[in-house]
C-alpha positions in Angstrom: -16.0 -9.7 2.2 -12.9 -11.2 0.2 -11.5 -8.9 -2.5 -9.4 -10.9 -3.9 -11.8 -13.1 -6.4 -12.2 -10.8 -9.4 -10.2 -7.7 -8.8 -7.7 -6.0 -11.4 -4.6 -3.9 -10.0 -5.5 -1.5 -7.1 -4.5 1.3 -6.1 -3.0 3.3 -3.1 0.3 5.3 -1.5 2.1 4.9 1.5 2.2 7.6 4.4 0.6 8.1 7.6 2.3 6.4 10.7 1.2 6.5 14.2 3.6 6.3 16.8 6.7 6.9 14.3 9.3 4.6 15.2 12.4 6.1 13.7 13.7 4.5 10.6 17.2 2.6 10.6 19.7 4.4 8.4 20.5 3.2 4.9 24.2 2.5 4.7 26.0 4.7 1.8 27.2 4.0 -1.3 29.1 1.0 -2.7 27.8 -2.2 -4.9 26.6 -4.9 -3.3 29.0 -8.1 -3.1 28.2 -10.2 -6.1 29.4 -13.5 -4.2 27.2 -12.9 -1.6 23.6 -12.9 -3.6 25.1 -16.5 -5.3 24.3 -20.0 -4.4 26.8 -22.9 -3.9 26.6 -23.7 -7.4 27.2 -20.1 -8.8 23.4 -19.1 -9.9 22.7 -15.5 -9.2 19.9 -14.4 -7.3 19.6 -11.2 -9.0 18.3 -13.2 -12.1 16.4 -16.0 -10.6 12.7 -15.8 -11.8 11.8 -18.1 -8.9 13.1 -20.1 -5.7 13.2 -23.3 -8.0 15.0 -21.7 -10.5 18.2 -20.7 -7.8 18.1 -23.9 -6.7 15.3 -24.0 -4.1 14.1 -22.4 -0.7 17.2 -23.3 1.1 19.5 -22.0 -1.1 17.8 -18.9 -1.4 17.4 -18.7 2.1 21.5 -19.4 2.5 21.7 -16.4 0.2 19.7 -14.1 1.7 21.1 -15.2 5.4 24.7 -14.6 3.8 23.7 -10.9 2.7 22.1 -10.4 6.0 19.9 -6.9 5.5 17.0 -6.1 3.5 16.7 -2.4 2.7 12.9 -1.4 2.1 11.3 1.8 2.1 8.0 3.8 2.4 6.4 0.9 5.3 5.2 2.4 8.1 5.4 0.1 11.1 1.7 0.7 11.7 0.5 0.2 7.7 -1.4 -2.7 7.7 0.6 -4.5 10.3 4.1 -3.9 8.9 5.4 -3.7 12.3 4.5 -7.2 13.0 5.3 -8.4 9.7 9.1 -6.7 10.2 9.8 -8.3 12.9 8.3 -11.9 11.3 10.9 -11.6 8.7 13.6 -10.7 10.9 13.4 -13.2 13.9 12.5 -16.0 11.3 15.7 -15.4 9.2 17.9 -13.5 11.0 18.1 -10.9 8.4 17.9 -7.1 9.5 15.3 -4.6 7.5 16.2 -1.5 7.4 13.2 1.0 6.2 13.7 4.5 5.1 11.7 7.5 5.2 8.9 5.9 6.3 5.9 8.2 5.2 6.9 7.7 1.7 4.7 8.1 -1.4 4.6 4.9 -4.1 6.4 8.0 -6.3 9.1 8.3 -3.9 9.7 4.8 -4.1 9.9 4.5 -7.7 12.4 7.9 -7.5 14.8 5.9 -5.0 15.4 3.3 -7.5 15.7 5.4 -10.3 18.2 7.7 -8.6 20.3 5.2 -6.7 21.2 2.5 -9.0 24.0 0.8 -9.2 24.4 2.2 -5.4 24.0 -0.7 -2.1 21.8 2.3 -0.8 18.9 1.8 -3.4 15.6 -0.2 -2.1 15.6 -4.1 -2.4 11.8 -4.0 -2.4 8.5 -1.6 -3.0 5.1 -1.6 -1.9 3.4 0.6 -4.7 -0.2 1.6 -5.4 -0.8 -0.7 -8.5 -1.1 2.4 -10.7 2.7 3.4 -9.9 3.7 -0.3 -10.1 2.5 -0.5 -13.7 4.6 2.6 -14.2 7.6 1.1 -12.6 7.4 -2.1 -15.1 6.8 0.2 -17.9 10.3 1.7 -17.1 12.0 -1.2 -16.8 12.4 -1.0 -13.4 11.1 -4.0 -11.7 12.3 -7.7 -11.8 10.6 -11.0 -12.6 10.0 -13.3 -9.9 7.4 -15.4 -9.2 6.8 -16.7 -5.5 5.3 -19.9 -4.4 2.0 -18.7 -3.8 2.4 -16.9 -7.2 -0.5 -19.3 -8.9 -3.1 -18.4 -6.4 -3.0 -15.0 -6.7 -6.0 -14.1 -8.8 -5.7 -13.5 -12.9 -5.8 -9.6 -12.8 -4.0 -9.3 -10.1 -0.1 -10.0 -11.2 1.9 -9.5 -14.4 2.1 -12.2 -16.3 6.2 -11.6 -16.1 5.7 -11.9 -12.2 7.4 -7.9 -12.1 4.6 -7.3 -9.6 1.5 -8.7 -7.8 -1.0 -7.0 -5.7 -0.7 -7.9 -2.3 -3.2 -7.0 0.2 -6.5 -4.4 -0.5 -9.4 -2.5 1.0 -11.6 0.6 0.4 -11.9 4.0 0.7 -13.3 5.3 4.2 -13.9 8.0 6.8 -12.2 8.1 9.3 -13.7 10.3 12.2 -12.8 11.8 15.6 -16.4 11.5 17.0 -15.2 13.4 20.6 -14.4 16.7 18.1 -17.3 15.8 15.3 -20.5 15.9 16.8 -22.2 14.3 14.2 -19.7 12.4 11.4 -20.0 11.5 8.0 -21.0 8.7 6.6 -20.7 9.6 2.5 -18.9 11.7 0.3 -22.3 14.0 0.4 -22.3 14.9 4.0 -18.5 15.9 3.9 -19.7 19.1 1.7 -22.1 19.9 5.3 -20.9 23.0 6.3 -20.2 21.7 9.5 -17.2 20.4 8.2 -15.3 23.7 7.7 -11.1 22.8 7.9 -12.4 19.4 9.0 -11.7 17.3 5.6 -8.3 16.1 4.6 -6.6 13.1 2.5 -3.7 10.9 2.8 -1.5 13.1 1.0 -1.8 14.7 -2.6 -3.6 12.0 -5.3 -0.8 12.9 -7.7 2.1 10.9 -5.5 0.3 9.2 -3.0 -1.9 6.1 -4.5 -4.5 6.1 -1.1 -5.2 9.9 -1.7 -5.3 8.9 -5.6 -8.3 6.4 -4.5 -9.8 8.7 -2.5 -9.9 11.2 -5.7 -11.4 8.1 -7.4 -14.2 7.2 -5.2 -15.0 10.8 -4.7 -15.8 10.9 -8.5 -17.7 7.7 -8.4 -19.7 9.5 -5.4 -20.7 12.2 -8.3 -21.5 10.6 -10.9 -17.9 10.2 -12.4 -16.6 6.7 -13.1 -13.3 4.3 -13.9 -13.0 6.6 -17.0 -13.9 9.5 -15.9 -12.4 10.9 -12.6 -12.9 14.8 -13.3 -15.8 14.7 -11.5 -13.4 13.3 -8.4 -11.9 16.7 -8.5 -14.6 19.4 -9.1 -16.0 17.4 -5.6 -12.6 18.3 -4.1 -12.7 21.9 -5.8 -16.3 22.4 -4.3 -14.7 21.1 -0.7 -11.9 23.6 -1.2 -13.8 26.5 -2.0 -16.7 25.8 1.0 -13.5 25.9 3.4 -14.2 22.2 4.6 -10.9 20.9 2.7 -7.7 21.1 4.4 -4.5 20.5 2.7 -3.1 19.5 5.7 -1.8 15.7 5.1 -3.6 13.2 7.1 -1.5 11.2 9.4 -2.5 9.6 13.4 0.1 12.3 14.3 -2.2 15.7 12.8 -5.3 13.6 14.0 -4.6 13.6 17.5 -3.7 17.0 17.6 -6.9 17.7 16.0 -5.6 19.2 12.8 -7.3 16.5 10.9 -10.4 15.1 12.5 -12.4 13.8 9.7 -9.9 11.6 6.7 -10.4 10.0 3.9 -8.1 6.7 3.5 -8.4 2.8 3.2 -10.2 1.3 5.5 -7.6 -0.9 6.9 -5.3 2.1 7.5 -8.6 3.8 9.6 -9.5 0.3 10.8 -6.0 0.3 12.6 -5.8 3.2 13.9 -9.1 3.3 15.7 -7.8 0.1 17.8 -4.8 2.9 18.5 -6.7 6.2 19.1 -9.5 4.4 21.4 -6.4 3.1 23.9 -5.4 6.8 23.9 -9.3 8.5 24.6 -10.0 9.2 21.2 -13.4 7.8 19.7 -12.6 7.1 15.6 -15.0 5.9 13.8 -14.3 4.2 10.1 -17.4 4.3 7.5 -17.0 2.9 4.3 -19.2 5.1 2.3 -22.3 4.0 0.3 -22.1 6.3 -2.4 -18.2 6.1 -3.0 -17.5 2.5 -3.0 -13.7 2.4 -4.2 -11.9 -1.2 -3.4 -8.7 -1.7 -4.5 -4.6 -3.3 -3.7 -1.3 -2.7 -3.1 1.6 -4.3 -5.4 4.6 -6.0 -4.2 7.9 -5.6 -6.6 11.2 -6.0 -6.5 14.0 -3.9 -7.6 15.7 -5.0 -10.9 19.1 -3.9 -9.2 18.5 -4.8 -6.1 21.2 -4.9 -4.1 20.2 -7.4 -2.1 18.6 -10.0 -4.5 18.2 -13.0 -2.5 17.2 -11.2 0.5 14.5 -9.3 -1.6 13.3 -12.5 -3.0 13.6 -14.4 0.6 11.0 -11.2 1.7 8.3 -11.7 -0.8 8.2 -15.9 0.0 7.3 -14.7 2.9 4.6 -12.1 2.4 3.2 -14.6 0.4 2.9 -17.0 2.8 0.1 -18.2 4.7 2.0 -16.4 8.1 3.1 -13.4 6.1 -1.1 -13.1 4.1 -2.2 -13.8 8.0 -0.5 -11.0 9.3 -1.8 -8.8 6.5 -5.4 -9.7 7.7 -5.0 -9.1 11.4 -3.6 -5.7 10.6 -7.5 -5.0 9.0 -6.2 -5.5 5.4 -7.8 -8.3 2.5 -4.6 -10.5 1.5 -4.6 -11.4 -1.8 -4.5 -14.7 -1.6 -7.4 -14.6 0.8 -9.3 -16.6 -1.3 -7.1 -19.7 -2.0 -5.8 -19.6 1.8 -9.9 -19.8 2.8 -10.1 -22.7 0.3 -6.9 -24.3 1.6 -8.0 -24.2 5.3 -4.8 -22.2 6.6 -7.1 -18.3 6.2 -6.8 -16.6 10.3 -11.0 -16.6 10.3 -10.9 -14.8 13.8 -9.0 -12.0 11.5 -11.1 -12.1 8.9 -14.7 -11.6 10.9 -13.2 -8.7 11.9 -12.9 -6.9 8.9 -14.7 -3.9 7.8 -18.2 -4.6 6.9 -18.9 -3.9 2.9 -22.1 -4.9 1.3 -21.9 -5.5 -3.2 -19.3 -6.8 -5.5 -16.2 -4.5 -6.0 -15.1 -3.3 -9.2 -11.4 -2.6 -10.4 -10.1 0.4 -12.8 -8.3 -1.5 -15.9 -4.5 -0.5 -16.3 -5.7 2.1 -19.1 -8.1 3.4 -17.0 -5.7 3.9 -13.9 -3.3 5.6 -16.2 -5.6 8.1 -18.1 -6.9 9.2 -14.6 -3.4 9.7 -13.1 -2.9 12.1 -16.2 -6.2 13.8 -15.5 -4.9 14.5 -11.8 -1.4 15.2 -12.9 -3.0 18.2 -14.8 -6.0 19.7 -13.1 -5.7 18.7 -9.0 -3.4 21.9 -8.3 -5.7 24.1 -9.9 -8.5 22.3 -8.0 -7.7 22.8 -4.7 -5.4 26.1 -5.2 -6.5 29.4 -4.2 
């Protein structure tokens, strides 16, 4: 099923990787060449708001070929197909990509810009859990651009400045090791089963990572918690910690085929994607999306104000955004958002798509108020909660 017909901002992080392929080096410091991010007729790409308004697609592509790298960070290459996506961008434009650290969190995104501007070092583009991409734009951190598939993205799911737009979504699952779990779990419920003892871990801590955030969240829907209330998200935790079945160990395919992490708690894309990894290796994962913690929601593209690599980081969201880029997004087990209007416009992968995780119901989005009064709730109580 589509998420992308009524949805508000989702929510989510960036870590796990499977077979880590090391990240390229980020060159040092130094501004980026102003002449370089320019068209023919002198308009900047740093303060285009749109391809049209630089002069069009092949002047923006002139400029981003002229700057010739595009330094992103916090993509693994096994996150919902960024490998493939990567290497898309690169052998269609001739541009290189250079990611850094990899198993970022969205916060460690937003920390890069803050702490490298004004440096060629600082990220051209983020992928950020939509919670931490509001927070981005409330700093001022994030510039307006609108792509060409800008109008089909669903009302909810952009700023109306165009300083981010969700970009692909999915919900909350279990992944499971089924040769170490005899017998997995299929809701939040069973993961308090004794059985489960050091068994239990997230995606990394809910206060930096927006995938362990979510999980927090559908744990408290799972208890009788809600969009505005997500304490009851981390008493469940608390309760997990203090039966011995939570581990703080940080989920990633590397701890889970060691066995460190057998049962996890991430999207269901992420889990999706890995079991096609793990079963080619002898592992048996199986990915539930749980009936009593139903919690759908996206990532959000954005580019870096100061950028410094303007045309290159505009030249990379035209592409995401296009039906190859959204395509790519689905065969790597992840809901594009502009499934919807690619479906209605004939040019949707359906092979892709019938291979999604099945989810029965209509999902439901946390508002922007919402997402930020439960990040505040987290920011205070989830050390206590699972400390001791």
């Amino acid at each position: 099923m589509s998420l992308s017909s009524t949805a508000l901002p989702r929510t989510a992080v960036l870590g796990g990787s499977l077979t880590l392929v090391a990240a390229l080096a980020l060159s040092a410091c130094g501004a980026a060449p102003d002449n370089a991010s320019a068209s023919a007729d002198g308009k900047s790409a740093a303060t285009a708001a749109s391809a049209t308004a630089f002069g069009g697609m092949d002047k923006l592509v002139a400029a981003a070929k002229k700057e010739g790298t595009l330094h992103a960070i916090a993509l693994p290459l096994d996150w919902a197909n960024y490998g493939a996506l990567i290497d898309g961008f690169q052998k269609k434009y001739g541009i290189k990509v250079q990611v850094e650290n990899p198993d970022a969190a969205s916060q460690d995104e937003i920390n890069a810009v803050t702490s490298r501007k004004g440096q060629d070092r600082a990220p051209d583009v983020l992928d950020l859990g939509s919670s931490f991409a509001l927070s981005a734009a409330q700093q001022g951190l994030l510039a307006p651009y609108e792509v060409q598939g800008f109008a089909g993205i669903p009302e909810g799911q952009k700023d109306a400045q165009g300083r981010w737009y969700n970009d692909y979504g999915g919900y909350i699952s279990i992944g499971c090791d089924a040769k170490r779990v005899k017998q997995c779990p299929a809701t939040f419920a069973d993961l308090l089963k004794p059985q489960y003892k050091g068994q239990v871990a997230l995606n990394g801590n809910p206060t930096k990572s927006g995938s362990a955030f979510a999980g927090v969240y559908a744990a408290a829907l799972a208890n009788g918690g809600s969009f505005d209330d997500i304490q009851p998200g981390l008493d469940f935790f608390a309760k997990l910690k203090k039966n011995g079945n939570y581990t703080p160990v940080e989920s990633t395919p590397a701890t889970v085929e060691k066995g460190e992490t057998p049962i996890s708690i991430d999207w269901d894309y992420l889990n999706a994607g890995y079991a096609d990894e793990f079963n080619s290796k002898g592992l048996n994962w199986k990915v539930t999306v749980p009936s009593d913690g139903k919690f759908a929601q996206y990532y959000s593209q954005a580019i870096n104000k100061d950028a410094p690599h303007p045309a290159a980081a505009r030249l990379w969201e035209e592409y995401l955004y296009s039906a190859e880029g959204q395509n790519l997004w689905l065969k790597g087990y992840a809901r594009p958002a502009l499934m919807a209007a690619m479906d209605k416009a004939g040019t949707l992968d359906k092979a892709a798509a019938a291979k999604l995780p099945k989810v029965s119901g209509t999902p439901a989005f946390p508002t922007e108020a919402q997402q930020s009064k439960a990040k505040t709730v987290l920011a205070e109580g989830w050390g206590k909660a699972v400390s001791g």
